[in-house]
C-alpha positions in Angstrom: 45.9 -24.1 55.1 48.7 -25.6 56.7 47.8 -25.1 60.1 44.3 -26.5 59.9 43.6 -29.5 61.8 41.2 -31.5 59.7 43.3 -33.6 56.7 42.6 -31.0 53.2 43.1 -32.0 50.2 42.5 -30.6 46.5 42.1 -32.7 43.3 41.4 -32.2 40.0 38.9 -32.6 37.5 39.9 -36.9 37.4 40.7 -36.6 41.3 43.8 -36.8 41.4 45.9 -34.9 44.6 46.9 -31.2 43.4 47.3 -29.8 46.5 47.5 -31.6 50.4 48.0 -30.0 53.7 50.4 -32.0 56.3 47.8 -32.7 58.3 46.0 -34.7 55.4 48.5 -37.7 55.3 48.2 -38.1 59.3 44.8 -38.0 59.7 44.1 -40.6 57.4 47.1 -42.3 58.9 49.4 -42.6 55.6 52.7 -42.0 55.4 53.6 -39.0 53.4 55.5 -40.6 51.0 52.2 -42.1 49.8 51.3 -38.7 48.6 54.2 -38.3 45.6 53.2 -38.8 42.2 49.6 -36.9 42.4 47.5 -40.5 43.4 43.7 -40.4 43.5 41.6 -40.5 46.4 40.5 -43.9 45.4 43.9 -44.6 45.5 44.7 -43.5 48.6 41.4 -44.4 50.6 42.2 -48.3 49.5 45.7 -47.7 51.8 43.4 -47.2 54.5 41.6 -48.6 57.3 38.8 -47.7 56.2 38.9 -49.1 52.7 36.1 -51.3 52.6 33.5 -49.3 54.8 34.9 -46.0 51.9 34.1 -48.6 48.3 30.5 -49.7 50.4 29.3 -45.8 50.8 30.8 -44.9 47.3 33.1 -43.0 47.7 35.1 -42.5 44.2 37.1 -39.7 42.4 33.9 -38.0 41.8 32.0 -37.8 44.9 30.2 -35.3 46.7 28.7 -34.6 49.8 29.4 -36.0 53.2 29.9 -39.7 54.9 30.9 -40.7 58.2 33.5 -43.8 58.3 33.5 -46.4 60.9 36.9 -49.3 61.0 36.3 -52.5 61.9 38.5 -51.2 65.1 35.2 -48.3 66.0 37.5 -45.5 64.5 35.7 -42.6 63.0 36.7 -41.0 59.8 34.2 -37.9 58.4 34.8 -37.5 54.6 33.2 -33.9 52.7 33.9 -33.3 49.4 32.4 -29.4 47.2 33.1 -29.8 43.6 34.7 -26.9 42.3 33.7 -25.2 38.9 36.6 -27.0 36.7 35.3 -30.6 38.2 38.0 -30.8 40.7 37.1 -31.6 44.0 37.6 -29.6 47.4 38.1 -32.3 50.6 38.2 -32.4 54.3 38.8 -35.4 56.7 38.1 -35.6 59.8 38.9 -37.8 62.5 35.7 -38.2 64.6 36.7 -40.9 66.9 36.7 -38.9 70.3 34.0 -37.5 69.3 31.5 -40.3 68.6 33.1 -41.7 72.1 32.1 -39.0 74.1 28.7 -39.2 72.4 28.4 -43.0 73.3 29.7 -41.9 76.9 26.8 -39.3 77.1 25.0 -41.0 76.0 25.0 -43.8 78.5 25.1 -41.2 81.3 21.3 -39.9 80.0 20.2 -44.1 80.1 21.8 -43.9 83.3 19.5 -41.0 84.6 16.4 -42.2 83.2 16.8 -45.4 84.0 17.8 -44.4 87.9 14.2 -41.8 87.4 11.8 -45.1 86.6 14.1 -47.5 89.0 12.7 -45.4 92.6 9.1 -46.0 91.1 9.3 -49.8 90.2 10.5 -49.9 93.9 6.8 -48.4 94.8 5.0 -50.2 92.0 6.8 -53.5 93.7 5.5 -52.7 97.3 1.9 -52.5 95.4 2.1 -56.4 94.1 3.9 -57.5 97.1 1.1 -56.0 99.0 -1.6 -57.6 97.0 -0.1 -60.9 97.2 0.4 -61.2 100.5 -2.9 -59.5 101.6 -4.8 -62.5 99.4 -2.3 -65.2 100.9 -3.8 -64.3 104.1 -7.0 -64.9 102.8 -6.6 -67.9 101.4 -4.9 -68.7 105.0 -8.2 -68.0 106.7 -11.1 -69.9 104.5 -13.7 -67.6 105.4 -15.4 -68.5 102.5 -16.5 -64.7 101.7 -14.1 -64.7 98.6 -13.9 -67.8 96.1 -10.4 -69.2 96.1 -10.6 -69.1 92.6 -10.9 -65.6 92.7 -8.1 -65.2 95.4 -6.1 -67.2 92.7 -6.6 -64.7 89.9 -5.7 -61.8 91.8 -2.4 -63.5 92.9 -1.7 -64.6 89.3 -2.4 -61.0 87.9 0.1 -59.3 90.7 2.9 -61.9 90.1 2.3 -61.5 86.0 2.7 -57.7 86.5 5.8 -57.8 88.5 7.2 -60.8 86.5 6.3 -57.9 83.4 7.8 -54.7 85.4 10.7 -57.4 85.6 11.8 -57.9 82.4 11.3 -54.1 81.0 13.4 -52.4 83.5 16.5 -55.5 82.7 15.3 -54.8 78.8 15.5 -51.1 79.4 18.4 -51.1 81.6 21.3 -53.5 79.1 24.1 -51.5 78.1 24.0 -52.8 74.2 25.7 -51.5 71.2 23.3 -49.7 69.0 22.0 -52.4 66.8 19.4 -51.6 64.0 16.4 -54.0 63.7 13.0 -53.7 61.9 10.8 -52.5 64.7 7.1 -51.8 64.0 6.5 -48.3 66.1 2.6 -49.4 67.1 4.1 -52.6 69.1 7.2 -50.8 70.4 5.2 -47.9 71.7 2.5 -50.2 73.3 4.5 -52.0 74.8 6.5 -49.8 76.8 3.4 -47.4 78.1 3.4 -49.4 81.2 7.2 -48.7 82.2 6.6 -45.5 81.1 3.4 -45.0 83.1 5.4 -46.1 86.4 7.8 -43.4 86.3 5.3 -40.6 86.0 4.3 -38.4 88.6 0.7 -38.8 90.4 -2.2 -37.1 88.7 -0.4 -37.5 84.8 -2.5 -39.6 82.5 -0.7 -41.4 79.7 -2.2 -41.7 76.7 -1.2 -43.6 73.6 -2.9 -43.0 70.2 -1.5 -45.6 67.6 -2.1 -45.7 63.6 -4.5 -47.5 62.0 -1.5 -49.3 59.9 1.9 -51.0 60.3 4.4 -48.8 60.5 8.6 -50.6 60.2 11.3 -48.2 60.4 15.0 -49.9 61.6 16.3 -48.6 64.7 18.2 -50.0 67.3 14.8 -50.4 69.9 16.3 -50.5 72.9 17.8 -46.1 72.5 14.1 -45.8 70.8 12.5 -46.5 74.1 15.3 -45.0 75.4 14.1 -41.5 73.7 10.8 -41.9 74.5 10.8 -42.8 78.5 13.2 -39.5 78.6 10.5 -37.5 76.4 8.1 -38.6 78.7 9.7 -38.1 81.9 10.9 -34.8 80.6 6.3 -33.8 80.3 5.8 -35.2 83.3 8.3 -33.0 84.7 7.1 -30.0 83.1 3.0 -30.7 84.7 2.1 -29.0 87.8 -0.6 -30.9 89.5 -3.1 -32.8 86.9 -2.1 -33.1 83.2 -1.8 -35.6 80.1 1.1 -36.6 78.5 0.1 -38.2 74.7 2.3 -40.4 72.6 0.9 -40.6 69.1 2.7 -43.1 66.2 1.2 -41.8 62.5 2.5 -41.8 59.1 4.1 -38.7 58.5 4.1 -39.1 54.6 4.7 -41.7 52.0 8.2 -42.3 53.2 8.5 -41.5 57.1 6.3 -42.4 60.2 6.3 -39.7 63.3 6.1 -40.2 66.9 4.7 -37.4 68.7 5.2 -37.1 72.7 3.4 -33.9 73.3 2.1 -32.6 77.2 -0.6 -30.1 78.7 2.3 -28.7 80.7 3.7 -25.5 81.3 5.4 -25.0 78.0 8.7 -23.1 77.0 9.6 -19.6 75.6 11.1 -19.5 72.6 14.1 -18.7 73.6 14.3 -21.7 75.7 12.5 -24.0 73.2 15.5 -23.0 71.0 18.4 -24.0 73.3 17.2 -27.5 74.8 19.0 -29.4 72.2 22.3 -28.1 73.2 24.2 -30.8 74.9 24.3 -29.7 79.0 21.3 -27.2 79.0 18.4 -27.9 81.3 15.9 -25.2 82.0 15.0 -26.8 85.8 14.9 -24.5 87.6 16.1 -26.9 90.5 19.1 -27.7 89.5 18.6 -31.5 88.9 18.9 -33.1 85.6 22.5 -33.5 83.5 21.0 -31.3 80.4 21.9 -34.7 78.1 17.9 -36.2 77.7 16.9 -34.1 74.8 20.5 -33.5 72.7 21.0 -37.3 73.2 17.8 -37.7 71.6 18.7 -35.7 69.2 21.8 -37.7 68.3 20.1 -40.6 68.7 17.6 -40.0 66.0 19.9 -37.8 63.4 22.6 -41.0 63.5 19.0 -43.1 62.8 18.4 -41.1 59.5 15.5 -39.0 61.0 14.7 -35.6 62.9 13.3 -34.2 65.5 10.9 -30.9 65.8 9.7 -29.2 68.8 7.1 -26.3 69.3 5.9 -25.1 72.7 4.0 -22.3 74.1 4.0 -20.8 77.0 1.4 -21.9 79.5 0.2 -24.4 77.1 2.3 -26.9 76.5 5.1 -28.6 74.8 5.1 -31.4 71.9 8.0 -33.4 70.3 7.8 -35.2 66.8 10.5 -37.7 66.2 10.3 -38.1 61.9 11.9 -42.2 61.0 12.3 -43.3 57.5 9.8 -45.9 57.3 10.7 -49.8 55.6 9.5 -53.0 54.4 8.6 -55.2 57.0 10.5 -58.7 56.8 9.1 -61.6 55.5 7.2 -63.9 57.8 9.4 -66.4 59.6 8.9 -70.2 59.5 5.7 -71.2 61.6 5.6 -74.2 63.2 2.6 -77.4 63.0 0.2 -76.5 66.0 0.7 -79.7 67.8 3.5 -82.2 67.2 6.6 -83.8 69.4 9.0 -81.4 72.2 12.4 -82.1 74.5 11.9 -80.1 77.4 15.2 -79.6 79.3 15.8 -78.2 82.9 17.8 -79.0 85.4 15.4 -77.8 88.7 12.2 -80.2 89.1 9.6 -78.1 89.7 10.6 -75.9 86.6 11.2 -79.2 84.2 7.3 -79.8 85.7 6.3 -76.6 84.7 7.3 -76.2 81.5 6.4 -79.7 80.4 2.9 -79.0 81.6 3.0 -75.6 79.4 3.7 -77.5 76.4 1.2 -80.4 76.9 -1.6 -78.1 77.3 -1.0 -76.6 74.1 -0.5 -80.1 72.4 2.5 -81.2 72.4 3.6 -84.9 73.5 6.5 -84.2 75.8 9.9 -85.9 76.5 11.8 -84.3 79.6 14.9 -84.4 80.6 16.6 -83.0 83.9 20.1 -82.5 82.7 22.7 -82.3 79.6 23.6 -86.1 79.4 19.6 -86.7 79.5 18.9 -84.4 76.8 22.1 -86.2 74.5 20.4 -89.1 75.1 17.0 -88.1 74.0 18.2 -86.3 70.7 20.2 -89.6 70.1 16.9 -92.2 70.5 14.3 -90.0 69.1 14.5 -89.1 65.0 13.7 -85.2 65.7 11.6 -83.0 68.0 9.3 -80.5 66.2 10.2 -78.5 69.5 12.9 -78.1 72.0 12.7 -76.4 75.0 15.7 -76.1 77.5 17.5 -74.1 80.1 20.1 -71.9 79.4 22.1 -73.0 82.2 22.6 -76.2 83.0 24.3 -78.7 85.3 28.3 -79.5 85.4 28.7 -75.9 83.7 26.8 -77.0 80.5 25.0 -75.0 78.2 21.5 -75.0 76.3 23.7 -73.4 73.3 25.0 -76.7 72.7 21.8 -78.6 72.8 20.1 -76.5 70.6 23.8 -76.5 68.3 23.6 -79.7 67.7 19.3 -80.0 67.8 19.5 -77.8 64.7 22.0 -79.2 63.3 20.4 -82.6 63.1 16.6 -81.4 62.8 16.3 -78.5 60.4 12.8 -78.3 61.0 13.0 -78.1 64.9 11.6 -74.8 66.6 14.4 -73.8 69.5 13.1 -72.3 72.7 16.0 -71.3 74.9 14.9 -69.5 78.3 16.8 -68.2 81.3 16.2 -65.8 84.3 19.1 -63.8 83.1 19.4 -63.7 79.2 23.0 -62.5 78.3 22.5 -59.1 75.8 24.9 -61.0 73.0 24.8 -64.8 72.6 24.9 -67.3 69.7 21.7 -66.1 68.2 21.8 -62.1 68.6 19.5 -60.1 66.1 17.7 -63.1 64.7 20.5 -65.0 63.6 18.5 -67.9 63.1 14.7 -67.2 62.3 14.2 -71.2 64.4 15.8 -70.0 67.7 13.8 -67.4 70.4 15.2 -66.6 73.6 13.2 -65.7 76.3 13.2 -64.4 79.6 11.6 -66.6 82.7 9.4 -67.2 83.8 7.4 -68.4 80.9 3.2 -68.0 80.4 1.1 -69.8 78.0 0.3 -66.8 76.0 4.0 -66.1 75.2 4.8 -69.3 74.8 1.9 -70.6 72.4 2.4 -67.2 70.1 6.3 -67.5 69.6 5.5 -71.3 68.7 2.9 -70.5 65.9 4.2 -66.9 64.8 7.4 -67.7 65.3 10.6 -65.2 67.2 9.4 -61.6 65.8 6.2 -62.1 68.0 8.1 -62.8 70.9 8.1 -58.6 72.1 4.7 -58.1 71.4 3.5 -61.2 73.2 6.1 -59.9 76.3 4.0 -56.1 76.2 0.4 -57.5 75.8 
């Protein structure tokens, strides 16, 4: 009793302390005169660091069951608690702070791994478009006439959309970001990664993706959802000798959870493989690559999400993986702009201020520009409101679009915000949809995305970015 590590404590039947070992005061960093006089847990939790996040999960005289903790300072705390036959109460604490840190460092060392798997094969995928481009430059160059220029257009267009799209997954994929939870619906997320994923698989694998016939929200962060899934992925392909299908199917599971399943026509496992790859470190390659972390960080991922994970394999067959989330309501729609109306268009570099005032004249809009910060004050201080503003993130002298779109809101309630860049910071001003008015986006811009995150407002913005 006394030499345990974990904090123990016993109450009785109104939990109050009977019984503490000397561990239990240090681990939830009390002093031990805080223990004399037989205080409750209540009590004592409320002298804590972790007295808020303990009153939020309920945690009273009476509880049972287990919760994990987190300070406001990212320190751990696990709390169990059996009731014993006289209603006291049985209690162990445990400090999980190194813990959870070595799971957040393994966990970036798995992104790490996939992401440096997919990076080699953008490289190829880039030589492709660049190859493509150039090779219809040159006929442009020429005016045979055998090709319409039109054509030679469109096939230019399509090779720069596709890099400009293989772009702005592998930054998405590749942010180190805290995990965040958001409504995510699993059709769009899965759609819209199946073309990363597709680049990182090996010649002769077809990817298939079978999605349900319904919306399907669950809230996880999306970016270690992907995450899961590339490393599922490149896991089958790895496991396929020559031709062979990798299948990621969404479904609802039942009433209350929605499945993703990742299965493959591969070689399969044994079983007494298929019931070690979970284990943090164990890899079944047989050439020695791999860090053993893709499928147990998986595993943590989506057990700290509130869901599971199933696998079954057979030998010769194949392998499949079902990820079980909780499903949830999808959020109310957000506020949805007039189809045509007034826009401030703000940029700093000419040909891009041209550009994106064209965009939003061919959807409409009457456009004021203005080619830097003291331009844009000025507009916003002759004009009543904009219905739309759309500026630069950086801009000249060091100035920043956060301030026009600040004080743009401030004044305008009404105004849509469009802030783009070529390098969007992972945490800014308006981070997980702090204000349903404001979308970020990536450069450069289309008309598609542009026109959909204007009527539908900032939750179309992914979906429009993976069509």
């Amino acid at each position: 009793f006394d030499n345990i590590s974990e904090g123990i404590a016993i109450t009785n039947d109104s939990g109050h302390l009977t019984a503490a070992n000397p561990n239990f005061a240090d681990v939830l960093r009390l002093e031990p005169s805080t223990l004399k006089g037989k205080p409750s847990i209540t009590d004592l939790l409320a002298q804590t660091d972790y007295a808020r996040q303990a009153k939020e999960a309920g945690i009273g005289n009476r509880f049972s069951g287990f919760v994990e903790l987190q300070n406001d300072s990212g320190q751990s705390l696990e709390v169990r608690c059996s009731r014993l036959p006289d209603g006291g109460g049985i209690w162990l604490f445990s400090d999980a702070t190194e813990r959870r840190q070595m799971d957040n460092r393994l966990r970036q060392i798995q992104h790490i791994e996939s992401l440096g798997k997919v990076a080699g094969e953008v490289a190829h995928d880039f030589g492709n478009v660049l190859s493509t481009i150039t090779a219809n430059l040159h006929l442009l160059e020429s005016d045979s006439g055998k090709i319409p220029r039109k054509t030679l257009l469109q096939r230019i267009g399509g090779a720069t959309e596709l890099g400009t799209s293989l772009t702005q997954r592998l930054l998405a994929f590749a942010r180190k970001q805290r995990l965040k939870p958001e409504v995510v619906e699993l059709n769009d997320l899965v759609e819209g990664l199946t073309d990363l994923v597709g680049i990182g698989l090996k010649t002769g694998v077809d990817l298939q993706a079978e999605l349900a016939d319904e919306d399907l929200c669950v809230c996880v962060d999306p970016g270690q959802l992907e995450s899961a899934i590339l490393n599922l992925c490149l896991n089958a392909s790895q496991a396929i000798e020559g031709e062979g299908q990798i299948r990621i199917t969404v479904s609802r599971e039942d009433q209350d959870t929605a499945m993703i399943k990742v299965s493959d026509t591969g070689c399969g496992m044994e079983e007494a493989i298929a019931a070690r790859v979970l284990e943090p470190f164990y890899t079944a390659r047989k050439d020695g690559e791999g860090t053993g972390l893709g499928l147990s960080m998986v595993y943590g991922f989506i057990k700290q999400t509130g869901g599971d994970i199933r696998i079954s394999s057979t030998k010769g067959q194949g392998t499949s993986v079902c990820l079980s989330l909780p499903l949830c309501a999808r959020p109310a729609k957000r506020i949805s702009p007039a189809a045509k109306g007034t826009a401030l268009v703000v940029e700093d570099v000419p040909e891009e201020l041209k550009r994106a005032a064209m965009l939003l004249q061919d959807l409409g809009y009457q456009v004021t520009t203005a080619a830097c910060f003291a331009d844009a004050m000025q507009a916003l201080d002759c004009r009543q409101s904009f219905d739309v503003l759309l500026t630069d993130l950086q801009l000249d002298d060091g100035r920043s679009g956060w301030d026009i779109a600040a004080r743009c809101l401030d004044e305008h309630a009404n105004t849509r915000v469009v802030i783009a860049s070529g390098r969007m910071p992972a945490s800014h001003p308006y981070s997980d949809g702090a204000d349903p008015r404001v979308t970020c986006l990536e450069k450069p811009l289309s008309r598609e995305l542009l026109a959909r995150v204007l009527q539908n407002g900032p939750a179309s913005a992914l979906a429009a970015a993976g069509a």
